[in-house]
C-alpha positions in Angstrom: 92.0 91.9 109.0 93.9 88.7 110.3 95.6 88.6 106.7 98.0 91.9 108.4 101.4 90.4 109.5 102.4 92.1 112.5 105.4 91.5 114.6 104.4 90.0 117.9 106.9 92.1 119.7 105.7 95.2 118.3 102.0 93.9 119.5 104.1 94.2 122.8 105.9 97.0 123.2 102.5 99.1 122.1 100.9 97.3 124.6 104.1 98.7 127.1 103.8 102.2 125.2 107.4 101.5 124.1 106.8 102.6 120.8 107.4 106.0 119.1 105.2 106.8 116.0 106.9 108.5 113.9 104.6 110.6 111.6 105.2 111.5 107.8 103.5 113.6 105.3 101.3 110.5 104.3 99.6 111.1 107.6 98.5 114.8 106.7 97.4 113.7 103.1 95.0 111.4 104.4 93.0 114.7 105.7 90.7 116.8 103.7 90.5 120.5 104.1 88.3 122.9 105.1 88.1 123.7 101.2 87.6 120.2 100.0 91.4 119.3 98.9 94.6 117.4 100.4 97.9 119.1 102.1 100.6 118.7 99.8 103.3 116.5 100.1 106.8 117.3 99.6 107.1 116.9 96.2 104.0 118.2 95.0 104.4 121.4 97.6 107.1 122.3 95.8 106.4 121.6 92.1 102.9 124.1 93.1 105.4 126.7 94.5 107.8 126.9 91.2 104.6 127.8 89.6 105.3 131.1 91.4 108.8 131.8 90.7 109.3 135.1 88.3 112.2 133.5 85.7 111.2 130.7 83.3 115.3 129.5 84.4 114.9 129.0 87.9 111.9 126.9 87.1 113.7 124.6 84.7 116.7 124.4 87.7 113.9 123.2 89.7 112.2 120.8 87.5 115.6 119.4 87.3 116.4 119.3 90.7 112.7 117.3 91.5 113.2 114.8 88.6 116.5 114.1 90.5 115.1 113.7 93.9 116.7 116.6 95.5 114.3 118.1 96.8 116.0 120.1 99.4 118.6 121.8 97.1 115.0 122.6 95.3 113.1 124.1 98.0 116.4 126.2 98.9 116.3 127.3 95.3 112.1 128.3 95.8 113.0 130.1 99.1 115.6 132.5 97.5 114.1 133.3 94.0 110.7 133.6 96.1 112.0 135.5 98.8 109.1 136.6 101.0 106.6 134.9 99.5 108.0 131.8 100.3 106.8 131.9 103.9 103.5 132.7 102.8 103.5 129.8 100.3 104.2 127.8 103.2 101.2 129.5 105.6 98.3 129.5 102.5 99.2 125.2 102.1 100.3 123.8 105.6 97.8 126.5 107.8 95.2 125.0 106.3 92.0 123.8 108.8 91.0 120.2 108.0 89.3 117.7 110.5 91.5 115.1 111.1 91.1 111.7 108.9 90.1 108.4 110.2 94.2 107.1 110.1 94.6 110.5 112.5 92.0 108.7 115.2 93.7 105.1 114.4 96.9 106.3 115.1 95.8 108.5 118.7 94.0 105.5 119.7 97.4 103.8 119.7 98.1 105.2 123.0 101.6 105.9 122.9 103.5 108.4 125.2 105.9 109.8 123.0 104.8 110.8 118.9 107.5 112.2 116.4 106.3 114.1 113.1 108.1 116.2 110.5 105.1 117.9 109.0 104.4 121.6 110.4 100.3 121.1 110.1 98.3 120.9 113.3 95.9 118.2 112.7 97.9 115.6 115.2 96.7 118.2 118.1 93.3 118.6 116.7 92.7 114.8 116.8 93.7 114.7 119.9 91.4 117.2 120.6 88.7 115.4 119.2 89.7 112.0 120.7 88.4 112.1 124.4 91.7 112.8 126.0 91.3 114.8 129.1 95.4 116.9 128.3 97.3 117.8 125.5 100.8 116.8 125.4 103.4 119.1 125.7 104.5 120.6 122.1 108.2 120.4 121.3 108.2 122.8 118.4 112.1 123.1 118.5 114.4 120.8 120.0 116.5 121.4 123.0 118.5 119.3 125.9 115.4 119.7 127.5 114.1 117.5 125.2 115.7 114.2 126.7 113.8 114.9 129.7 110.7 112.9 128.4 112.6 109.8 128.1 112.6 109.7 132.1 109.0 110.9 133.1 105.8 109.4 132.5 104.2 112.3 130.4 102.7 112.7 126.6 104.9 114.6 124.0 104.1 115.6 120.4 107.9 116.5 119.1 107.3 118.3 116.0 111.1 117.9 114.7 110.7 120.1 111.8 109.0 123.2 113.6 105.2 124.0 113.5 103.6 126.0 111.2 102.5 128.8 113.5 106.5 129.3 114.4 108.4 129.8 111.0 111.2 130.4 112.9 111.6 126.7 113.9 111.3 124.8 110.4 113.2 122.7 109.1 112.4 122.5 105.1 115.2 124.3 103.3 119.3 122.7 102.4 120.4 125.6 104.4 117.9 124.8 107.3 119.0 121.1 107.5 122.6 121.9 107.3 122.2 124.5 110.4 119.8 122.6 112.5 119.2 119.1 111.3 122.8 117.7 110.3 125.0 120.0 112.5 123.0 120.1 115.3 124.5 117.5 117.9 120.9 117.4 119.9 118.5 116.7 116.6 120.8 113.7 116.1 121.1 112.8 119.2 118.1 113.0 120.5 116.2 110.4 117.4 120.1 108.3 118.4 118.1 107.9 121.9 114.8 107.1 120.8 116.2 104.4 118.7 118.5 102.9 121.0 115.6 103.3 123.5 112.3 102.7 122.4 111.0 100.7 118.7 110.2 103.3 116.2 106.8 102.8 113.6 107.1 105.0 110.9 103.7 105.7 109.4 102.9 108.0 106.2 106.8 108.3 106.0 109.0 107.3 103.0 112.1 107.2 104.4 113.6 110.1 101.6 114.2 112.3 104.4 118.1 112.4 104.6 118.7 113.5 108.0 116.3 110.8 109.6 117.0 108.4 107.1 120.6 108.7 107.7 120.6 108.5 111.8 118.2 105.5 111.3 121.0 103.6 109.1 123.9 105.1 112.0 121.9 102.9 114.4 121.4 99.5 112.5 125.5 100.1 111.9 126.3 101.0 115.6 123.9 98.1 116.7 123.5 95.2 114.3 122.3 93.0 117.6 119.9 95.5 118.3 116.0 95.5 118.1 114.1 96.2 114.8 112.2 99.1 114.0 109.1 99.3 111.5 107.3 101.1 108.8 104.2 100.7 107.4 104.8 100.6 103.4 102.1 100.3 100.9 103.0 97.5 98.6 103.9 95.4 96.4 107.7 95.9 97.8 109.8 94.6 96.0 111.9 92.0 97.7 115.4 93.5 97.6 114.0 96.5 98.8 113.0 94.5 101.8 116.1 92.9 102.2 117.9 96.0 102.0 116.0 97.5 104.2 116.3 95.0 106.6 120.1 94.5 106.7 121.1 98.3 105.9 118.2 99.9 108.3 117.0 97.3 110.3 113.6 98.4 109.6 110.9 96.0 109.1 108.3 96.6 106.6 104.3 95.8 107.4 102.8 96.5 104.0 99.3 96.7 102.9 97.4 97.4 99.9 97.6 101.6 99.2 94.4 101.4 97.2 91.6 103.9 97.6 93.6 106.6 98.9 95.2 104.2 101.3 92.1 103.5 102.8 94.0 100.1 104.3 96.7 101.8 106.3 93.7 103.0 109.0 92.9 99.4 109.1 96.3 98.2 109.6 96.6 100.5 112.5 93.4 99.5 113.8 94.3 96.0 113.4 97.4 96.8 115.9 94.8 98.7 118.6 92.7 95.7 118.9 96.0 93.3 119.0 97.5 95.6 121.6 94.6 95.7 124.0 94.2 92.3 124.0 97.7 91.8 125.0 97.7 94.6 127.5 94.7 92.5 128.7 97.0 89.3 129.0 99.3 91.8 130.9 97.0 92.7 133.5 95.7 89.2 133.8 99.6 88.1 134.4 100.0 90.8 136.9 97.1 90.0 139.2 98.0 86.2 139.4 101.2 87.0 140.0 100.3 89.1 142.9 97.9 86.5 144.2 100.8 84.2 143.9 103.0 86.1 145.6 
């Protein structure tokens, strides 16, 4: 466990509850369903769904389109030659029950006011559930100006930036949905702007393809080369350039471990930085009280 190298200033800002976790669709794969199998991630989601589509053409178009990484020109090709099966593709994989996986307790235990996710599933809320925790936080299914409001008060927010899978009407999964209310939306940007500029950022289960996130994280390292470093967890080996680039292009640090057995290492990784955190928020408290003696 003490072989995991972990920035000492993340140790404190977690300790702070300055850090936003940002959640990716690795997170929901760690979770088994109710009918023994794992959600989907992107890619896979949408390979299943071209099973579906009626011409032998528009699968080829979308083999194409996966093999060259675009997977949102794909998945607006699926939701127009699928038409209104599409959104109950999307119900029959990402409604699914499942009890929440160990890395879903490691990463609640973390303790941090504010977590970001892009998948629509609801197994964040159900580990909360399950964790002890006397509230939920409020839900942001949709992003408004309200939204900036939690950077100010002390409360606990789940901001589902891609929608939620019991309100279609809020996702975000499709070209055209991205271009209407990711790209040209001046509070989506905005808004992850703030929470960079504001708070450090751990991306977990999250691969950084995502254009629109990927994109605003690379505005700030430009806007603010001086500015603090944000992190992902990566299973390795990374390649070195990729570090580097990564680095100087997003400043985002990787924290890698060993993805074998289903990534079993990434809940220990984040349990690594629960016990690290308490005992610095220990150290805190200790600071506190003999400063107040002191004073």
């Amino acid at each position: 466990m003490s072989s995991f190298q972990v920035n000492a200033d993340l140790i404190d800002d977690l300790a702070k509850q300055r850090v936003v976790l940002f959640l990716g669709s690795g997170v929901s794969a760690s979770a088994i369903t109710k009918s023994g199998v794992r959600i989907k991630q992107w890619r896979a989601f949408l390979e299943w769904c071209a099973s579906f589509l009626p011409e032998a053409r528009a699968q080829g178009l979308v083999t194409k389109l996966l093999e060259g990484q675009d997977y949102l020109l794909a998945c607006e090709v699926l939701r127009r030659g699928l038409s209104d099966t599409w959104g109950e593709l999307l119900h029959r994989e990402f409604g699914q029950i499942a009890d929440p996986s160990p890395l879903h307790g490691a990463i609640v235990g973390l303790d941090q006011r504010i977590m970001v996710t892009t998948n629509f599933d609801k197994l964040i809320e159900s580990a909360i559930e399950q964790s002890g925790s006397t509230h939920y936080p409020k839900v942001v299914n949709k992003l408004s100006a309200d939204a900036f409001k939690m950077l100010r008060d002390d409360g606990r927010y789940l901001v589902k930036m891609h929608g939620s899978i019991d309100d279609p009407e809020t996702f975000i999964f499709t070209k055209s949905e991205y271009i209407a209310k990711a790209f040209e939306n001046w509070i989506y940007g905005e808004f992850l702007r703030t929470l960079l500029a504001t708070h450090t950022v751990l991306f977990v289960g999250f691969s950084m393809s995502d254009p629109a996130v990927s994109a605003l994280v690379e505005q700030y390292a430009f806007r603010f080369p001086n500015g603090r470093p944000h992190y992902i967890l990566q299973g390795g080996p990374i390649d070195q350039e990729l570090i580097d680039i990564n680095k100087s292009l997003r400043k985002l640090y990787a924290i890698e471990y060993d993805p074998k057995d289903d990534h079993i290492q990434l809940t220990e990784v984040i349990r690594f930085m629960y016990t690290e955190m308490m005992r610095r928020r220990l150290e805190l408290a200790v600071d506190s009280s003999n400063l107040l003696k002191t004073g």
